[in-house]
Kinemage of the C-alpha trace (Angstrom):
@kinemage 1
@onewidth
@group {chain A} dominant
@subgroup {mainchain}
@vectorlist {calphas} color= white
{ca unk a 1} P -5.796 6.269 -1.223
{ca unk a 2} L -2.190 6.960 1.172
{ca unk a 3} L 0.640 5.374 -0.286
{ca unk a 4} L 0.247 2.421 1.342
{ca unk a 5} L -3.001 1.733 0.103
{ca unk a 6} L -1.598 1.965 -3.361
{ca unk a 7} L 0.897 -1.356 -2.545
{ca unk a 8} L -1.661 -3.343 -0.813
{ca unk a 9} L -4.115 -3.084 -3.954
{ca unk a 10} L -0.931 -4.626 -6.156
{ca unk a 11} L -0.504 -7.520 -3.314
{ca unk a 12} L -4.289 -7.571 -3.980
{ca unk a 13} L -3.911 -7.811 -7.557
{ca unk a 14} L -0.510 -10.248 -7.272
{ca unk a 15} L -2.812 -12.790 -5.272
{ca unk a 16} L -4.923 -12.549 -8.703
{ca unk a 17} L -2.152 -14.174 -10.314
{ca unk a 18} L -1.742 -17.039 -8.000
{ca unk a 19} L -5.877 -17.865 -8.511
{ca unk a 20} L -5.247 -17.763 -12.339
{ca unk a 21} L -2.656 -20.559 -11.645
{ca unk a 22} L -4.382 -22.868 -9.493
{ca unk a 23} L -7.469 -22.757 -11.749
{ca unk a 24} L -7.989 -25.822 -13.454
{ca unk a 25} L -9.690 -24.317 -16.878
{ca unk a 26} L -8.861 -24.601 -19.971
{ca unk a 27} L -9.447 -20.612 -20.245
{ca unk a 28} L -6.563 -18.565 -21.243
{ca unk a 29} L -4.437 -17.543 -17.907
{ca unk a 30} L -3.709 -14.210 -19.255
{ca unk a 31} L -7.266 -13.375 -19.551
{ca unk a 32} L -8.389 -14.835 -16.573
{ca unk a 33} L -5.783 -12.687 -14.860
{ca unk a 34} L -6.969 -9.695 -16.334
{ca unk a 35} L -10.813 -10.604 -15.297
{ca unk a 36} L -9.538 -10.899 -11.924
{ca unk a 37} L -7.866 -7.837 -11.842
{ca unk a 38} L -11.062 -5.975 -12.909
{ca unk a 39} L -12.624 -7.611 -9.780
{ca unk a 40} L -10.443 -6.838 -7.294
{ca unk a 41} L -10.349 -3.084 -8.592
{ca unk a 42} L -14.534 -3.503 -8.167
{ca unk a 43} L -13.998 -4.853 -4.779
{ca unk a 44} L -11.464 -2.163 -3.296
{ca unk a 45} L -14.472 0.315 -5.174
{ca unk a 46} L -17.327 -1.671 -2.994
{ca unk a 47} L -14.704 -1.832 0.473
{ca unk a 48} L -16.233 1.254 2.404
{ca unk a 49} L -15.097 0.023 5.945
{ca unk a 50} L -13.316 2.892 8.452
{ca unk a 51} L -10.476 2.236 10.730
{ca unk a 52} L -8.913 3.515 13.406
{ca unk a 53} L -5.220 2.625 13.967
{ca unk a 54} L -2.003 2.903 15.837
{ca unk a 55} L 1.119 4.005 13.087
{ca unk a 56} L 4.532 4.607 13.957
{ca unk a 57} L 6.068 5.746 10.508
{ca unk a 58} L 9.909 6.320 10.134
{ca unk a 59} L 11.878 7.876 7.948
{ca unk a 60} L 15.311 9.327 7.601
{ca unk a 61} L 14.627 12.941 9.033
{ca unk a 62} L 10.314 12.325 10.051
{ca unk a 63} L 9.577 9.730 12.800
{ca unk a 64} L 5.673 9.878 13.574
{ca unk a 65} L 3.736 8.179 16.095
{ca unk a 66} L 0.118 8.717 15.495
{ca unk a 67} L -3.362 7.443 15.598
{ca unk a 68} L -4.954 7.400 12.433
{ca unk a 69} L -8.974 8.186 11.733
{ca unk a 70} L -10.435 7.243 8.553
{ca unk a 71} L -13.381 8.967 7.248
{ca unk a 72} L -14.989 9.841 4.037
{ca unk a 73} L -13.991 13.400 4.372
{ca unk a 74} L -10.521 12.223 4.885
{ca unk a 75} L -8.303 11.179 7.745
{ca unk a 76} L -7.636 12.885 10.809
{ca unk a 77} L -4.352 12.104 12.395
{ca unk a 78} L -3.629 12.099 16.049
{ca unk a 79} L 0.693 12.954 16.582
{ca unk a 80} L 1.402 11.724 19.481
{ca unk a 81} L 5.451 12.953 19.050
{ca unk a 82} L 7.292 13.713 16.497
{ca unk a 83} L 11.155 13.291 16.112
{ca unk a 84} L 10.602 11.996 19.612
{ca unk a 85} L 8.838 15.374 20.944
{ca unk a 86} L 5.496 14.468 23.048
{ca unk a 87} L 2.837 16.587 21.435
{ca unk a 88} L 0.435 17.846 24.044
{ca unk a 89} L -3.828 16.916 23.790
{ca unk a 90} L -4.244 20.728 23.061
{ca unk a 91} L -2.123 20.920 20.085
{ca unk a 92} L -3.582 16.865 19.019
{ca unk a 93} L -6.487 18.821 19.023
{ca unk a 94} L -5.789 21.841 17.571
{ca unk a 95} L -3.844 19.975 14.321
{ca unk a 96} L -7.141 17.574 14.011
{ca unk a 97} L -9.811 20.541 14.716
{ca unk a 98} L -7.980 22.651 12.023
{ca unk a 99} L -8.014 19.782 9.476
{ca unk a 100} L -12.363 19.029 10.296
{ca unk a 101} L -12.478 22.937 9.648
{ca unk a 102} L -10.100 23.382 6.678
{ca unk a 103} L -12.054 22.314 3.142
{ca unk a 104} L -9.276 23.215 1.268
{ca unk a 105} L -6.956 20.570 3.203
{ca unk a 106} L -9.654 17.814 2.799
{ca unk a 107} L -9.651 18.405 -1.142
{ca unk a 108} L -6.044 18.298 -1.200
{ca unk a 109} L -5.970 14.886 0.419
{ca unk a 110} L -8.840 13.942 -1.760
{ca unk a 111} L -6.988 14.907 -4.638
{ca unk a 112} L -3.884 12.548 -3.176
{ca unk a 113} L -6.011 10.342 -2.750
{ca unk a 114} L -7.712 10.376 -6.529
{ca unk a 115} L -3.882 10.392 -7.976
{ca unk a 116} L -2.480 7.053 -5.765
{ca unk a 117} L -5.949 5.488 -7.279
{ca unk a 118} L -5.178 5.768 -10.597
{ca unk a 119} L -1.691 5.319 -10.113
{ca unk a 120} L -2.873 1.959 -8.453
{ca unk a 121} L -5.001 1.069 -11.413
{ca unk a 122} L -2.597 1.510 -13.931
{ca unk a 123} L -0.127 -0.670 -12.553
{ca unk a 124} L -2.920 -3.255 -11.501
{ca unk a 125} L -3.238 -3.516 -15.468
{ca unk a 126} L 0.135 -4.433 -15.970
{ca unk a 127} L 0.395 -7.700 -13.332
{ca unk a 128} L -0.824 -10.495 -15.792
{ca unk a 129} L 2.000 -9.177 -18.532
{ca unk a 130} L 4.974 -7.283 -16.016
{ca unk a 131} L 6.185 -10.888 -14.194
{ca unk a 132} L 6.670 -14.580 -14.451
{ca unk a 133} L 5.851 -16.262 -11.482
{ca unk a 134} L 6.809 -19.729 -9.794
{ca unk a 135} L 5.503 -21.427 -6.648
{ca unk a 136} L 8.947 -22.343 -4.725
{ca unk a 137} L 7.169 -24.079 -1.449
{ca unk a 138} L 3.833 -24.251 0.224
{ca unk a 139} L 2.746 -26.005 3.452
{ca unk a 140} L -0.934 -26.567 4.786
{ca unk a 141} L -1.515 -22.503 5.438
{ca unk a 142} L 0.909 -20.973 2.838
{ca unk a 143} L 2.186 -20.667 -0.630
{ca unk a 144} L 5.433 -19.426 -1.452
{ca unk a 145} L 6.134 -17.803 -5.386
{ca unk a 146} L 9.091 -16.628 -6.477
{ca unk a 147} L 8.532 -13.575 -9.521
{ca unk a 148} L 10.659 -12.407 -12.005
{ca unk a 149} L 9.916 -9.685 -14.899
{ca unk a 150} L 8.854 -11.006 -17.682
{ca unk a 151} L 11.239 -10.075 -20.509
{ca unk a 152} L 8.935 -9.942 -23.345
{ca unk a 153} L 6.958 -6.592 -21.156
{ca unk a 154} L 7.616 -3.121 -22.178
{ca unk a 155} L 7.170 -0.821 -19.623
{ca unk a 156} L 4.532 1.958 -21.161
{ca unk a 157} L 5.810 4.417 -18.507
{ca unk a 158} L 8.108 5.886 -15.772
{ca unk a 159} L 6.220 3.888 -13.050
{ca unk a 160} L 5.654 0.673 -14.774
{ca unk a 161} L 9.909 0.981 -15.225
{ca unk a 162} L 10.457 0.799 -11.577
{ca unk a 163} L 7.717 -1.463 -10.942
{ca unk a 164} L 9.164 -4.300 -13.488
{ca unk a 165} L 12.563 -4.255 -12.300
{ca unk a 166} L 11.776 -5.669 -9.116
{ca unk a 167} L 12.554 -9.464 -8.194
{ca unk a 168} L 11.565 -11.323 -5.067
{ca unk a 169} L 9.108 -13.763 -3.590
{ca unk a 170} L 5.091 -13.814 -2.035
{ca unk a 171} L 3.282 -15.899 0.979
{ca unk a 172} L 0.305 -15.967 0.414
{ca unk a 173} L -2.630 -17.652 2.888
{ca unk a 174} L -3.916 -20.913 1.257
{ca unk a 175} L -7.403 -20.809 2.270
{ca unk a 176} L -8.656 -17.482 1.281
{ca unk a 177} L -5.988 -16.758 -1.631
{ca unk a 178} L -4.682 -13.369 0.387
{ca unk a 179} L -1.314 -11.713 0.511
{ca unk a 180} L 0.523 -12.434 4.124
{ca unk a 181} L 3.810 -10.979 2.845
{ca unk a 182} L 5.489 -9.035 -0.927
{ca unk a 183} L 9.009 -8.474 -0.806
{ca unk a 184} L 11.230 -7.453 -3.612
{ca unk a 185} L 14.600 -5.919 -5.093
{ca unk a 186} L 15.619 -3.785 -7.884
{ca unk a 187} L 17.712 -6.201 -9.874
{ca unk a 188} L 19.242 -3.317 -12.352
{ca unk a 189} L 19.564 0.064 -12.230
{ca unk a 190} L 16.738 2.276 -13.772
{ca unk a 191} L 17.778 5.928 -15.345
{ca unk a 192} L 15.596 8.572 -16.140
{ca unk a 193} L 16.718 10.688 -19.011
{ca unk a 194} L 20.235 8.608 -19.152
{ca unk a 195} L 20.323 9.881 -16.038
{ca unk a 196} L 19.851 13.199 -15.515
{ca unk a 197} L 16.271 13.104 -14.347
{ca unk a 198} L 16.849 11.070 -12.110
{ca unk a 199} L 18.063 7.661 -11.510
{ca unk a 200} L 17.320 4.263 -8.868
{ca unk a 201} L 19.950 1.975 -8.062
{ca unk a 202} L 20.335 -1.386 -8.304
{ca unk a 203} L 20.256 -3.687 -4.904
{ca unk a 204} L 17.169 -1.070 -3.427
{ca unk a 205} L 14.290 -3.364 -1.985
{ca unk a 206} L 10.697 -3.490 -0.509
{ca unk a 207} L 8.915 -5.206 1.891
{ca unk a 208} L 5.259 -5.304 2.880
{ca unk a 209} L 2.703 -7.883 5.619
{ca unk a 210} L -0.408 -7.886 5.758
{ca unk a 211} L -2.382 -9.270 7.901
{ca unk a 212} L -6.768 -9.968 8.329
{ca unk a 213} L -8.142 -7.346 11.047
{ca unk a 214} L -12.377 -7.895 10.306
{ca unk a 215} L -14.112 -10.911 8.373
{ca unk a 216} L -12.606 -10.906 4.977
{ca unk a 217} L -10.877 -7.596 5.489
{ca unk a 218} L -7.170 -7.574 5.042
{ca unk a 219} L -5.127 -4.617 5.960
{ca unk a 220} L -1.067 -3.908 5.419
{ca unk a 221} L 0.326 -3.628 9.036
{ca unk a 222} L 4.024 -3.192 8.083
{ca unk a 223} L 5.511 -1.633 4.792
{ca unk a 224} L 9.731 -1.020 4.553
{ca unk a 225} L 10.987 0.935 1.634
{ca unk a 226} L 14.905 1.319 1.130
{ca unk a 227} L 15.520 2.598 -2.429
{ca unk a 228} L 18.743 3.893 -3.635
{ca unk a 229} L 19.014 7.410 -5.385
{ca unk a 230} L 16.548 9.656 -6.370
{ca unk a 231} L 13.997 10.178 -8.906
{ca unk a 232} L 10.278 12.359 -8.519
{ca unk a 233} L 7.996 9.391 -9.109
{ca unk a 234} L 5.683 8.181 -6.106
{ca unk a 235} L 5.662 11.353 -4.461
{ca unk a 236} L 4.173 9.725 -1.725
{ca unk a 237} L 6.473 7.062 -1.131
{ca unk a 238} L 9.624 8.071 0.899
{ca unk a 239} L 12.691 6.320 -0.781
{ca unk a 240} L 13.587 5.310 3.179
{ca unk a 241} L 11.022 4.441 5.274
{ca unk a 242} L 9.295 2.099 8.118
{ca unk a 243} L 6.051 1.942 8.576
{ca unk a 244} L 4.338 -0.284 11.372
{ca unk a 245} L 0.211 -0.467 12.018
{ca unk a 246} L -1.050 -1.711 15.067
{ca unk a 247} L -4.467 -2.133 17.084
{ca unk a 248} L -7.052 -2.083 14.443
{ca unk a 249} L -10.421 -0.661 15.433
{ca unk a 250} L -13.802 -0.915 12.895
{ca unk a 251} L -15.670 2.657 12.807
{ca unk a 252} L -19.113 3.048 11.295
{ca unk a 253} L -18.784 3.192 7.689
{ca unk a 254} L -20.529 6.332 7.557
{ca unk a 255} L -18.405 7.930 10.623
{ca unk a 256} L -18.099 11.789 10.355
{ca unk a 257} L -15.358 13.934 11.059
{ca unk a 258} L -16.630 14.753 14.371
{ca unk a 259} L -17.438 11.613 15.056
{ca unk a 260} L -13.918 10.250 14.475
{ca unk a 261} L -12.243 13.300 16.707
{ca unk a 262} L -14.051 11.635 19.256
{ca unk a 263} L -13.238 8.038 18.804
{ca unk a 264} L -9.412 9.010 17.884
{ca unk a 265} L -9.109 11.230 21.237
{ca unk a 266} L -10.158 8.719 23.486
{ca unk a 267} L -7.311 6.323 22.332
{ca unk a 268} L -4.057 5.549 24.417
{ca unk a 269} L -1.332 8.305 24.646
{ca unk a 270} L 1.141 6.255 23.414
């Protein structure tokens, strides 16, 4: 699971919170949260769709435009340019043939992968008991919340620190209870070792769409990221950084590495 994966399963697990509150049940809302947390953790485990997509990923010193291959041996990555330098087919090639032949880079990513999971997971857990939340508007297609952290939550750990000092608002699509749009902003500064092992600033925000590319399949097209200061906790989120996905395209769930050269290679160059 890429970084961005590991914000669209907590939209995922956010829109769990907004079914617990239109339930009409008498069950408690805490544990029906938590059941539907467990679910949407089984359903990301049952997702084994592929895509192919367009990325253009900026950050303060690294802009990449790229088409992106999923597989289940990993995902090959197409750079068109970098830092605005046109990268020719033979070196596309090259960087994506090296990869296919390279197992040591494939369990690396795997093992990126396998961290961002349970990194996912463990904030997942903490959704029903980390915020308050409050619709503030809704219309025929959308329903707007408004959360706030929940002052009786003690953050276990480094993370779940960063993640509860967030404030902002959700949209989320009425008719299939899905995510459309998560932004938020660190209300209060968070130090790490009074400081000295780092520390994020108050005022830093994020901001994250997603949109429905196949039947019942939602995917995060854009993802902005502007935290102040500096502190080694997502080491795969950039502090600063824009990241837009375009042009969807399904690939066999079972697609191999080979397989995906092909279908990546014959995209646009652009």
């Amino acid at each position: 699971m890429n970084a961005l994966k590991l914000i669209g399963l907590l939209l995922l697990a956010a829109g769990c919170v907004v079914r617990a509150q239109d339930a009409k049940t008498s069950q408690d809302t805490k544990q029906f949260v938590q059941q539907a947390v467990t679910d949407e953790l089984a359903a990301d485990r049952d997702d084994h769709s592929r895509w192919i997509f367009h990325e253009v990923d900026r950050k303060p010193s690294d802009t990449v435009v790229q088409w992106v291959a999923e597989t289940g041996h990993g995902d090959l990555n197409r750079v068109l340019s970098r830092n605005g330098r046109q990268t020719s087919e033979e070196e596309q090639r090259a960087r994506i043939d090296k990869f296919i032949h390279d197992p040591a880079a494939q369990a690396k990513q795997h093992r990126s992968g396998q961290h961002d999971d349970e990194q996912a997971e463990a904030l997942l857990k903490l959704l029903p008991v980390a915020f308050i939340w409050t619709e503030t508007g809704s219309n025929e297609k959308t329903t707007t919340l408004h959360f706030t952290p929940d002052p009786n939550f003690h953050p276990p750990s480094r993370e779940a620190r960063v993640f509860s000092a967030m404030e902002g608002d959700m949209i989320v699509e009425n008719s299939h209870h899905r995510i459309q749009e998560l932004k938020g902003t660190m209300i209060h500064d968070v130090n790490f070792g009074w400081g000295l092992l780092g520390k994020l600033e108050k005022g830093g925000s994020f901001s994250v769409e997603r949109r429905e590319t196949g039947p019942g399949v939602w995917q995060i097209t854009e993802t902005h990221v502007h935290i102040q200061g500096h502190a080694l906790i997502f080491k795969s989120i950039s502090e600063q950084e824009d990241d837009e996905k375009t042009s969807f395209t399904r690939e066999p769930g079972d697609v191999t590495l080979e397989q995906a050269e092909s279908a990546v290679m014959a995209k646009p160059d652009q």
